[in-house]
C-alpha positions in Angstrom: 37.1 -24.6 -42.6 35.3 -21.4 -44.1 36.9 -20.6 -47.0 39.0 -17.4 -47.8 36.4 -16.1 -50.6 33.7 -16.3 -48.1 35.9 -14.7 -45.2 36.5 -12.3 -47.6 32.7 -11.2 -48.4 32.0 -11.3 -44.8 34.5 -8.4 -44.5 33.3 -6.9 -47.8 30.2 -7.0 -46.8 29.7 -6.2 -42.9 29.4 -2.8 -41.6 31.1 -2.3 -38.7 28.2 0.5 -37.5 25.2 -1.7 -38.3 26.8 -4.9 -36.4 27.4 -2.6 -33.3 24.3 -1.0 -33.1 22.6 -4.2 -32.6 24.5 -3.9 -29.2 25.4 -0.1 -28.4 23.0 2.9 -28.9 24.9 5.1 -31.1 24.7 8.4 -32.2 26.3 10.7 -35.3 29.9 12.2 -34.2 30.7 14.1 -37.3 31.9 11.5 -39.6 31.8 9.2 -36.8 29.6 7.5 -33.9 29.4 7.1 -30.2 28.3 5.7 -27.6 28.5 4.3 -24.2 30.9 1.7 -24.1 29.3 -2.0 -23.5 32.1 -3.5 -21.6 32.4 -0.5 -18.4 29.8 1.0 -16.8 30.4 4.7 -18.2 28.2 7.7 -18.0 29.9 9.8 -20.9 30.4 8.0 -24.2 34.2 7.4 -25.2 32.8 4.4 -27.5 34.0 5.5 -31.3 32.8 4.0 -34.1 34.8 4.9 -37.3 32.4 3.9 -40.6 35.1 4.9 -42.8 37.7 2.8 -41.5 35.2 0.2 -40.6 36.5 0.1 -36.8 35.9 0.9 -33.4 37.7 2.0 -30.6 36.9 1.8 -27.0 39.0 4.4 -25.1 37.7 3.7 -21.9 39.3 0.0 -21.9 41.7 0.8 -24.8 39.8 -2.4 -26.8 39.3 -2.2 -30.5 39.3 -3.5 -33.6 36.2 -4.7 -36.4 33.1 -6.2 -36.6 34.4 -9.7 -36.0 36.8 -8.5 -33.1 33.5 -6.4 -31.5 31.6 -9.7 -31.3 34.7 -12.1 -30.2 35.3 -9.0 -27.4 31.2 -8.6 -26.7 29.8 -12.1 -27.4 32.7 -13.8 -26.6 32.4 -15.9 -29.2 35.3 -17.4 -31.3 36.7 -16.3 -34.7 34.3 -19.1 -37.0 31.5 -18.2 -34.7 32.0 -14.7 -35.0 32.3 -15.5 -39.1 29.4 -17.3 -38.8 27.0 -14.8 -37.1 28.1 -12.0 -40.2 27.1 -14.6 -42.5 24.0 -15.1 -41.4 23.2 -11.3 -40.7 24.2 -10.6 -44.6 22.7 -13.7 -46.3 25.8 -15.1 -46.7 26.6 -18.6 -47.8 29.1 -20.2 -45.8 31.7 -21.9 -48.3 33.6 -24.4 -46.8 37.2 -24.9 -48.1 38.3 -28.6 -49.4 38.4 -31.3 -46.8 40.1 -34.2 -46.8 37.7 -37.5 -46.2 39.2 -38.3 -43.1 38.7 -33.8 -41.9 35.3 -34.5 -43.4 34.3 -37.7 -41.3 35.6 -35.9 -38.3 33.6 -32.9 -38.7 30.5 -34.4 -39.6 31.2 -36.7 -36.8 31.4 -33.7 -34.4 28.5 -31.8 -35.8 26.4 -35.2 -35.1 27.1 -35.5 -31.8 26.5 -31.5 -31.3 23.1 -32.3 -32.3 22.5 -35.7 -30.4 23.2 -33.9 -27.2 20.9 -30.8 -28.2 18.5 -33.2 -28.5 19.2 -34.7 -25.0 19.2 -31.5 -23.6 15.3 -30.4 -25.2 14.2 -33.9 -24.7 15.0 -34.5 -20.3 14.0 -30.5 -20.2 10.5 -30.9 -21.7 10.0 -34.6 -20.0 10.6 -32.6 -16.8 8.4 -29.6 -17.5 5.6 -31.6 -19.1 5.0 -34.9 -18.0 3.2 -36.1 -14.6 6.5 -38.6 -13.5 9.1 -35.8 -14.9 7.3 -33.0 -12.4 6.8 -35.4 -9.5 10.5 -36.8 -9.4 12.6 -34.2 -11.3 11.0 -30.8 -11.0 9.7 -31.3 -7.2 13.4 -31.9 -6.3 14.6 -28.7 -8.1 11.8 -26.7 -6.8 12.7 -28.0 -2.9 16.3 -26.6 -3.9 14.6 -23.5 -4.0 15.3 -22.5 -8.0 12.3 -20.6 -9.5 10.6 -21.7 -12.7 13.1 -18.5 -14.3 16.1 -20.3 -12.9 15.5 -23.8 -14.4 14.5 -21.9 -17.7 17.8 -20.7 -17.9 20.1 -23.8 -17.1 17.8 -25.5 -19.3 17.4 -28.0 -15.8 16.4 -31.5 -16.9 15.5 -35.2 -15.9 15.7 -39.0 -16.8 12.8 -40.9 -16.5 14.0 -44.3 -13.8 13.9 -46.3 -16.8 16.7 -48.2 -18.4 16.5 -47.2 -22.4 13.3 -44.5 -22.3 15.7 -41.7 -23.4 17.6 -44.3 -26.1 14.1 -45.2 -27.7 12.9 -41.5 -28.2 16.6 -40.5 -29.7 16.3 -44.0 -32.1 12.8 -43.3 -33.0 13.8 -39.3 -33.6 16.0 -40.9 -36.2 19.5 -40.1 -34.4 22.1 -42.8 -35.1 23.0 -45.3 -32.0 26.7 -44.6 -33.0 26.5 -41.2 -31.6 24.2 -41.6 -28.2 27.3 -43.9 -28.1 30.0 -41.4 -28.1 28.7 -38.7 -26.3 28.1 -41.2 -23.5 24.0 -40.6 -23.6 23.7 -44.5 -24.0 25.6 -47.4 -23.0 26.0 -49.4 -25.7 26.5 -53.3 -24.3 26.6 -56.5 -26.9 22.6 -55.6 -28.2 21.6 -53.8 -25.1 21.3 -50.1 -24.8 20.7 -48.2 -21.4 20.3 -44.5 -20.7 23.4 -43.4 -18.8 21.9 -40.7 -16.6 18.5 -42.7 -15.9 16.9 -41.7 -12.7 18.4 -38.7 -12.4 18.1 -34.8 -12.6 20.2 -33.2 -15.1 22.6 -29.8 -15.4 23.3 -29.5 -19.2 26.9 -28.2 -19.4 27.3 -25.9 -22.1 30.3 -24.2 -24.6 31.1 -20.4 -24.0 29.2 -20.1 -26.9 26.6 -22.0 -25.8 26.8 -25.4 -27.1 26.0 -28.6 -25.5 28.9 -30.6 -24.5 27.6 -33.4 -21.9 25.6 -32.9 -19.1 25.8 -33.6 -15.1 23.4 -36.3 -13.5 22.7 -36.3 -9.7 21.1 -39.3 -8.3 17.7 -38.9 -6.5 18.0 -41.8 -4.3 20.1 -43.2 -1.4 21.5 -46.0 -3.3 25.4 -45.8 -1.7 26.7 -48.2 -4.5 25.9 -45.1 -7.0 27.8 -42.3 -7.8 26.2 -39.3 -6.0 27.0 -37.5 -9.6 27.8 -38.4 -12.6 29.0 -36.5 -15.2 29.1 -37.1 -19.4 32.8 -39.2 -20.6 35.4 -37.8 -21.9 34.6 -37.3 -25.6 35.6 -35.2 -28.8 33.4 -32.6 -27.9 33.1 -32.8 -23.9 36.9 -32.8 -22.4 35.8 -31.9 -18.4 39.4 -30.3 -17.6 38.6 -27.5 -20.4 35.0 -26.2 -19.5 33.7 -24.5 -16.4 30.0 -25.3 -15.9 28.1 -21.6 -15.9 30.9 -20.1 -18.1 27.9 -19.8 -21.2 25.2 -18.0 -18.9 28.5 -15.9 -16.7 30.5 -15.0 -19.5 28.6 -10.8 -20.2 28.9 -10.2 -16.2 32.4 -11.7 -15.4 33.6 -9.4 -18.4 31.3 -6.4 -17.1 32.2 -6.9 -13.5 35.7 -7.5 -14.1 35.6 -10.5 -11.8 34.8 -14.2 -11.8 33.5 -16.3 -8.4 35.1 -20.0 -8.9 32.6 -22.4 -6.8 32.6 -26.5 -6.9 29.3 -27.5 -8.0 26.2 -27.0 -10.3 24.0 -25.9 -7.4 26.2 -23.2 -6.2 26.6 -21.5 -9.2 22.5 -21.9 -10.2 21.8 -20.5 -6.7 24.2 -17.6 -7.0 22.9 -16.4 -10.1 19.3 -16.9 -8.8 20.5 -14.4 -5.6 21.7 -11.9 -8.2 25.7 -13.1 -8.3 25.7 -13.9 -11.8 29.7 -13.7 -12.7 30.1 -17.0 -11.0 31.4 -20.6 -12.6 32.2 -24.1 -11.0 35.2 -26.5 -12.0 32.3 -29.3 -10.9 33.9 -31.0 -8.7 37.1 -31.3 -10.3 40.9 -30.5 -9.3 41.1 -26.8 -11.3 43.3 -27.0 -14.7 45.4 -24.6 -16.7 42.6 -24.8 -19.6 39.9 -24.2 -17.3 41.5 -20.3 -16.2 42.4 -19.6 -19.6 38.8 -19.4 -20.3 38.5 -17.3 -17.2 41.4 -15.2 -18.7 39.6 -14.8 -21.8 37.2 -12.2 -19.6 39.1 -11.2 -16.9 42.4 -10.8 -15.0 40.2 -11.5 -11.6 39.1 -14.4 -9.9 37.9 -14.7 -6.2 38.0 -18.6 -5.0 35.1 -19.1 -2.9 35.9 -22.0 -0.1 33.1 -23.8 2.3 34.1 -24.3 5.8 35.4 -27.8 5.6 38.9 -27.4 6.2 39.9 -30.5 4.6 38.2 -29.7 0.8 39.8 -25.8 1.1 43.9 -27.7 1.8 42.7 -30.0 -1.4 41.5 -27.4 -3.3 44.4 -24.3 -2.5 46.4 -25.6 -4.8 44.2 -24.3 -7.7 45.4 -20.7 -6.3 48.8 -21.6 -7.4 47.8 -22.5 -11.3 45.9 -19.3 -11.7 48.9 -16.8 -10.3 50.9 -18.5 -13.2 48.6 -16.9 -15.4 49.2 -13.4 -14.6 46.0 -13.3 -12.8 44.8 -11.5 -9.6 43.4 -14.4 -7.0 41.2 -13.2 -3.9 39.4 -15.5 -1.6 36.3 -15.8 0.1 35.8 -18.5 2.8 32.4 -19.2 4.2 31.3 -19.7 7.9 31.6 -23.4 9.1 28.9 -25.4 7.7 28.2 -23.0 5.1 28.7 -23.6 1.2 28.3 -20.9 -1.9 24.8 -22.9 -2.2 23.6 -22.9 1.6 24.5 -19.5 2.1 23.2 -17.6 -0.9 19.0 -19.4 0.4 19.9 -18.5 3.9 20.6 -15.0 2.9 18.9 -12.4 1.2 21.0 -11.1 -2.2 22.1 -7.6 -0.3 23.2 -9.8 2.4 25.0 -12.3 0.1 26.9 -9.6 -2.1 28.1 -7.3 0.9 29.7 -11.1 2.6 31.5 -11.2 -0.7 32.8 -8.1 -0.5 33.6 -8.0 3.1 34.9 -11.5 3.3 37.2 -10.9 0.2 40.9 -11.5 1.4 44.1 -11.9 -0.3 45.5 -14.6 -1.1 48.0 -14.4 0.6 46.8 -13.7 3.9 44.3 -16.4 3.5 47.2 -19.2 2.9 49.0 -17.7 6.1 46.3 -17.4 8.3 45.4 -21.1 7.1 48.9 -22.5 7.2 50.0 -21.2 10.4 46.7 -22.6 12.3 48.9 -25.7 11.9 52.3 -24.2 13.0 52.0 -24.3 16.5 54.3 -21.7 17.1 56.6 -24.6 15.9 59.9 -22.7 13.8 60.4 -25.6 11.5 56.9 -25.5 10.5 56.9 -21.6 10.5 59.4 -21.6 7.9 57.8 -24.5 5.9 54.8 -22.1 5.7 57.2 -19.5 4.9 58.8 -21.5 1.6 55.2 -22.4 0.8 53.5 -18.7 0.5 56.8 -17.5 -1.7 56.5 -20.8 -3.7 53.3 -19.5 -4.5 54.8 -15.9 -5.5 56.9 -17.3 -7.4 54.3 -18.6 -10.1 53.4 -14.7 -10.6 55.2 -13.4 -13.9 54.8 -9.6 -12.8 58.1 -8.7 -11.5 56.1 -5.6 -9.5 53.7 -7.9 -8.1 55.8 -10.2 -6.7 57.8 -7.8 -5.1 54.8 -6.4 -3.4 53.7 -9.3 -2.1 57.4 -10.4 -0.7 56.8 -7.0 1.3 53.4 -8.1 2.3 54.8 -11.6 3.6 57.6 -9.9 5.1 55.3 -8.0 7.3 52.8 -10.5 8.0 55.6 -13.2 9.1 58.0 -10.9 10.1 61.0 -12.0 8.6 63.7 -9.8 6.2 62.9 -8.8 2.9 66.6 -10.0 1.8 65.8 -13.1 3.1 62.9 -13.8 1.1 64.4 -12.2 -1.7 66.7 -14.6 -1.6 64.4 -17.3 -1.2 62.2 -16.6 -4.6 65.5 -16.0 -6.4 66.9 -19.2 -5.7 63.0 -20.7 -6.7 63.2 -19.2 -10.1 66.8 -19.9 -11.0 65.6 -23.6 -10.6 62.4 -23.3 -12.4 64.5 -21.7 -15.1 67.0 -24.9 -15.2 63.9 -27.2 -15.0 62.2 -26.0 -17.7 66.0 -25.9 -20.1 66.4 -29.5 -19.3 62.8 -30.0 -20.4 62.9 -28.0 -23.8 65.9 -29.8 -25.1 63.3 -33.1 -24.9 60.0 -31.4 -25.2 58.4 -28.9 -26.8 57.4 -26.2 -24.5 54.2 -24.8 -23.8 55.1 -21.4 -22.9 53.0 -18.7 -23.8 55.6 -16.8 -26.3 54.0 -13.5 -24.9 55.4 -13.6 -21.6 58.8 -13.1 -21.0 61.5 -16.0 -20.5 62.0 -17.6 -16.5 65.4 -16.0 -16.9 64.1 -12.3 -17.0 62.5 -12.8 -13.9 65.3 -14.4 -11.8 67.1 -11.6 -13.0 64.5 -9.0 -12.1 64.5 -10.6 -8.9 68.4 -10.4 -8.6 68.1 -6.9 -9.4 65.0 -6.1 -6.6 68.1 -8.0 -4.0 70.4 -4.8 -5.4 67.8 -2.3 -4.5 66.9 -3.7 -1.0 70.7 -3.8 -0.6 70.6 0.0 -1.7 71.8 -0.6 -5.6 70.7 1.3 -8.3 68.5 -1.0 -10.9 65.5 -0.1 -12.3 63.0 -2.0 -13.9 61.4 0.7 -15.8 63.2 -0.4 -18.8 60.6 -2.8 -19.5 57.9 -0.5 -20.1 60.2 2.1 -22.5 60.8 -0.6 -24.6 57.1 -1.5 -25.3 56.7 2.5 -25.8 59.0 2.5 -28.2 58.2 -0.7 -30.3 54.9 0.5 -30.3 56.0 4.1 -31.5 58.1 2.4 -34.3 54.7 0.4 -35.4 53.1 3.7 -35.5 55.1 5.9 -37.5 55.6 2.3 -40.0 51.4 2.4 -40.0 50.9 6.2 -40.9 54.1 7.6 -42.5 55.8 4.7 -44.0 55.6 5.2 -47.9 56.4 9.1 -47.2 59.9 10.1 -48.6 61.5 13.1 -46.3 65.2 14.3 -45.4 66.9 12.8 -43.2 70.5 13.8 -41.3 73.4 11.4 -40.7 76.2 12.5 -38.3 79.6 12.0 -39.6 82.7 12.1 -37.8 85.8 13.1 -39.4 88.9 14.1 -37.3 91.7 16.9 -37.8 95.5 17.0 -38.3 95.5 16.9 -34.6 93.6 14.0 -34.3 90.7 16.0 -32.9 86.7 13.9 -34.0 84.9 17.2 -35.5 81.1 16.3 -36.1 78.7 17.3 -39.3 75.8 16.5 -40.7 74.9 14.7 -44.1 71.7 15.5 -45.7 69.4 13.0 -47.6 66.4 11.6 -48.9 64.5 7.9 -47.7 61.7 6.5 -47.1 60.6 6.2 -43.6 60.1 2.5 -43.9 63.6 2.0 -45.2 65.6 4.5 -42.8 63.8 2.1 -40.0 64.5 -1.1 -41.6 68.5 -0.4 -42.6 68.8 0.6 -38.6 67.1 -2.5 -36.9 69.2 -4.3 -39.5 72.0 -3.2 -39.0 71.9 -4.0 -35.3 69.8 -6.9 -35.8 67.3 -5.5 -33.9 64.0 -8.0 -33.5 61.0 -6.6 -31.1 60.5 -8.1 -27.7 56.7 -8.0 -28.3 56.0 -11.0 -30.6 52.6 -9.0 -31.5 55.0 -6.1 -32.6 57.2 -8.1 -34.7 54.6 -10.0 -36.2 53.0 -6.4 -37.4 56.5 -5.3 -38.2 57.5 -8.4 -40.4 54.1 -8.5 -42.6 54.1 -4.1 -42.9 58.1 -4.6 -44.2 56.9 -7.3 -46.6 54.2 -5.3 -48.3 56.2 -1.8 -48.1 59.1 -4.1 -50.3 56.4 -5.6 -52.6 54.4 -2.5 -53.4 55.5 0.1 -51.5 51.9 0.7 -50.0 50.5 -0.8 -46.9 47.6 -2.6 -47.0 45.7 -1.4 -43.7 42.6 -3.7 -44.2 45.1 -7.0 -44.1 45.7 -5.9 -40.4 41.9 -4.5 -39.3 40.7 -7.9 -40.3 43.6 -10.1 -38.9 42.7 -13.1 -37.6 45.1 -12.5 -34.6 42.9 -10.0 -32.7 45.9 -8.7 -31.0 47.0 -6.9 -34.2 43.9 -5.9 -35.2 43.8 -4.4 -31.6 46.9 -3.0 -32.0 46.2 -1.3 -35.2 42.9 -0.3 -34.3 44.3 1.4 -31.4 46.9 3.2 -33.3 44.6 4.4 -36.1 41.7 5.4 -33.8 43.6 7.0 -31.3 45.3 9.3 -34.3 42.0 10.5 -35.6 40.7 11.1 -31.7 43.6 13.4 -31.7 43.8 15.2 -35.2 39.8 15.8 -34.3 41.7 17.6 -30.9 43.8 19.8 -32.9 40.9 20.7 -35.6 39.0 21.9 -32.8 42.0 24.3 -30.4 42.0 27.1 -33.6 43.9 28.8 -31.6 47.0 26.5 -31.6 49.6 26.2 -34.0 50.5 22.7 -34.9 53.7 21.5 -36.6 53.3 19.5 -40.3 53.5 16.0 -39.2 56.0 15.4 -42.0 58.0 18.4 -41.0 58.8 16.5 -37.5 58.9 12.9 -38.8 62.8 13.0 -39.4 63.3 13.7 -36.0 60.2 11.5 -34.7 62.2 8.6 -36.4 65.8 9.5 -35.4 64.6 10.2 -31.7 62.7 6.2 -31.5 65.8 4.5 -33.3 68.2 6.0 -30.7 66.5 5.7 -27.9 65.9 2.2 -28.7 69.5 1.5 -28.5 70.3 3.1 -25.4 67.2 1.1 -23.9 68.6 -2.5 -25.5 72.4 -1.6 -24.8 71.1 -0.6 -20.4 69.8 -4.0 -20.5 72.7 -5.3 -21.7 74.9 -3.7 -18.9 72.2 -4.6 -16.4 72.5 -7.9 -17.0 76.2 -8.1 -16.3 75.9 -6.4 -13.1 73.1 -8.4 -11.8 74.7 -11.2 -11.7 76.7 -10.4 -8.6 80.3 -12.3 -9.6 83.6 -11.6 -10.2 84.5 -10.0 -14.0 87.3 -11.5 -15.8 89.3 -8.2 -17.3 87.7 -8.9 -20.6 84.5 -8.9 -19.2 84.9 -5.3 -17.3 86.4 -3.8 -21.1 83.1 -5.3 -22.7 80.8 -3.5 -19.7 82.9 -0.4 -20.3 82.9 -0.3 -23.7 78.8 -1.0 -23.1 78.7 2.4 -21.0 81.2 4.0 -23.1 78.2 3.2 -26.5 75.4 4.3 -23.9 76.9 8.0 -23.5 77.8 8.7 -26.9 74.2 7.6 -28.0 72.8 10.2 -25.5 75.5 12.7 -26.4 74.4 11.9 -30.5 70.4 12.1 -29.7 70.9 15.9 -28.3 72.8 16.6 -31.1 70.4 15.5 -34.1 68.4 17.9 -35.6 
């Protein structure tokens, strides 16, 4: 583990302008620089760069953050690797932390077998490329696929020589311990035999996001039927094949740039897509798609289009992937191919124009894909109408976007023709006993939901709520989006005012002789920090953004400890989402104080003059927001109130219009 003195020089040491202008061409702004940003494909610059603050916005995607966020966001790399790349820019020595024997063993360990398969990987590409049996059995074959000498080059392509131990030898002789061409599954290690595990055959080296090896892919070049067609590297501690896509390493700049990732099955079809120009493309090879495998997707994008082959058989075994990645908040599109056809048999029997324009043209929902799959099956039959039915809103279901779903309830409405009520209904009852399901489960188990997303609950409620509407009720959902305004306005005014002391005014109500409430105002001094704190304690008040509170928690703590905020601590926060957040809120201030310096002709309040009212106006607001969910959520239940139930809605209401009544009143 680096150590925090070294972390600590990195971010002494880096200059946020000199580590992205390796990257971006950028050009004096004032105090500032810009550029075009790397991640769209923008004409006018709206890239900032902020040397003083040492950050950088991107207002065209709204990303931002430091040098080591820049190079997780552009590279893609991770937080040590990012760590590591400063280091090495600015000559710095990496200080590790103190291990424990049994940490150090297991790095080391790790590290070793990093290296053994680097080796590999070098070793079958240069036997390929440079000896007479490697180019006659492993190149000719790669060459008949049609992959140019550029293609190979960049997959790193290799082969085995058919010999039982040739590759063992050369590791052994190169000094690399048996222990580890054990682990990795390079050797087989039997009594005081060893034999090369991928003799014979070609190789696809299967590589980290950040470009590691992990294992490799063998195909066998004969027709030997009691031998596995492929064959792919064990399960080890550095290759685990349900959390890597093959092709994420070389993918990962245009899925980000593109804003869309092709998911094929095999090796071939994503080396022949990138050599037809289709470079944002990965493969699950061969395996049933995992949870881990469209997290690393998600890490790039929010869109992924499925590309199926015509065998009607592999697309039903493979469809349920779809299901895995709408869990994930992501948009799925598919792409099926003519009968016959696969992503690799298509892409050499087409030219790239060709190929790209079927992609786009062939793109379909998801949704109409499963129907128009589904019902082929049907037969007009009703009981297997409605199965297909249940099984396209099962599949909504696993969307966490409350709009989303509802749109595509509309769009299988129309498509099946059947009531929107009815399918409302339908998804409601799905999510009420995926919400019970997972309650049983986290009284026994820890659960692995991400704690950014909203609870099962708020979306069976959401859904109850979208029954009212098509039943002509009156329940909005914009709620959600006000609160995240707000939180995030509270964050603000913490970040740039919160050590300022200014007046505040506190309504008091007194009443008359006659019993009449006559309202005034009491005048005094606070700190903006503490006037927010004493209200969200007061009503115990916690953010539904867990990013939010976590920025909320850490500002509080340093406002009590020294009454100053320590900006840096959140620039160069390991969580990237607060650093993001920060970044936003710091560039996006400067962007519009540079606004105002420029309009001379417009007069523009102090912001300290306003901030009293800034503060009241959030607080309030914040209320009325938290108390309308709280009377939403007794009336979409849809049961009968006990009488003490109806007082606690009314006296709800009742809170909600004197809040609005007070908010027009403070000054």
């Amino acid at each position: 583990m680096i150590s925090r003195s070294t972390i600590d020089r990195i971010f002494e040491s880096a200059r946020v302008e000199e580590v992205i202008g390796e990257f971006v061409q950028l050009k004096k702004a004032g105090s500032n620089f810009k550029g075009l940003s790397p991640f769209t494909d923008e004409k006018s610059p709206s890239f900032m760069v902020s040397p003083v603050k040492q950050i950088w916005k991107d207002f065209s995607t709204g990303k931002g953050g430091n040098s080591v966020s820049f190079l997780m966001e552009h590279e893609h790399f991770s937080y040590p690797e990012a760590l590591k790349w400063l280091a090495k820019k600015y000559n710095i020595e990496i200080e590790e932390t103190e291990q424990t024997d049994e940490q150090k063993e297991q790095t080391n360990e790790r590290e070793s077998m990093f290296l053994v398969s680097n080796f590999a990987k070098d070793y079958f590409h240069n036997l390929m490329l440079n000896t007479n049996q490697g180019k006659a059995i492993g190149l000719s074959y790669f060459k008949e696929r049609g992959f140019t000498d550029e293609t190979i080059e960049k997959f790193q392509l290799g082969y085995c020589l058919d010999e039982w131990d040739n590759f063992t030898k050369a590791a052994l002789a190169k000094g690399y311990d048996l222990k580890y061409l054990a682990s990795t599954g390079l050797s087989i290690v039997k009594e005081n035999k060893q034999f090369d595990r991928f003799k014979g055959r070609v190789l696809f080296p299967i590589q980290s996001m950040s470009g590691r090896i992990l294992g490799f892919g063998g195909r066998i070049l004969t027709a030997d039927k009691k031998a596995a067609k492929y064959l792919n590297s064990p399960e080890s501690d550095i290759y685990h094949k349900s959390k890597i896509l093959y092709g994420i390493y070389q993918a990962k700049k245009e899925i980000a740039r593109q804003d869309n990732c092709f998911l094929v099955e095999g090796y071939t079809d994503v080396i022949s897509f990138n050599q037809s120009g289709v470079e944002n493309v990965v493969a699950s090879s061969g395996t049933a798609l995992t949870s881990d495998q469209i997290r690393l997707v998600n890490r790039l994008t929010k869109n992924i289009t499925v590309l199926f082959d015509g065998d009607a058989a592999g697309i039903r075994a493979s469809i349920r992937g779809i299901d895995l990645i709408l869990e994930q908040g992501m948009n799925v599109k598919v792409v099926q191919f003519p009968d016959g056809e696969d992503p690799d048999s298509f892409a050499k029997s087409h030219t790239n124009t060709e190929l790209k324009e079927y992609l786009e043209t062939a793109s379909q929902d998801f949704i109409n894909f499963k129907v128009s799959l589904l019902l082929k099956d049907s037969d007009n039959d009703p009981i297997k109408k409605a199965t297909v039915i249940r099984d396209i809103v099962t599949s909504i279901s696993k969307i966490p976007d409350g709009i989303q779903r509802e749109v595509y309830i509309q769009e299988c409405s129309r498509i099946m023709d059947i009531s929107e009520r009815v399918l409302f209904s339908e998804l409601a009852q799905l999510l009420k006993k995926e919400t019970t399901q997972r309650t049983k489960s986290s009284s026994n188990v820890q659960s692995n939901v991400d704690p950014n997303e909203p609870p099962p609950e708020y979306f069976y409620e959401q859904e109850q709520a979208s029954m009212a509407l098509v039943k002509g009720g009156k329940v909005t959902s914009q709620k959600i989006d006000q609160l995240s305004i707000l939180e995030n306005e509270i964050i603000k005014i913490l970040l740039l005012y919160g050590n300022e002391e200014v007046g505040f005014s506190e309504e008091v109500i007194t009443t008359d002789e006659g019993g009449k409430e006559k309202f005034s105002n009491r005048k005094y001094q606070n700190l903006v920090s503490a006037e927010i704190y004493l209200h969200l304690q007061e009503d115990e008040i916690e953010f539904s953004n867990p990013i939010f509170q976590e920025i909320y928690t850490e500002m509080i703590h340093q406002l009590n400890q020294s009454e100053k905020l320590e900006i840096d601590k959140f620039i160069n926060n390991k969580n990237t989402e607060v650093a993001a957040i920060v970044t936003s809120i710091l560039m996006d201030e400067e962007k519009y104080q540079l606004s105002n310096w420029g309009s001379k002709s417009i007069e523009v309040k102090s912001a300290l003059e306003v901030l009293p009212k800034a503060v009241s106006d959030v607080i309030y607001n914040l209320r009325r927001i938290l108390i309308d969910r709280l009377v939403t959520d007794f009336l979409v239940q849809g049961k009968e109130y006990t009488n003490e139930e109806k007082e606690e809605i009314m006296s709800y209401n009742s809170l909600r219009i004197r809040l609005s009544e007070k908010l027009k009143r403070v000054v």
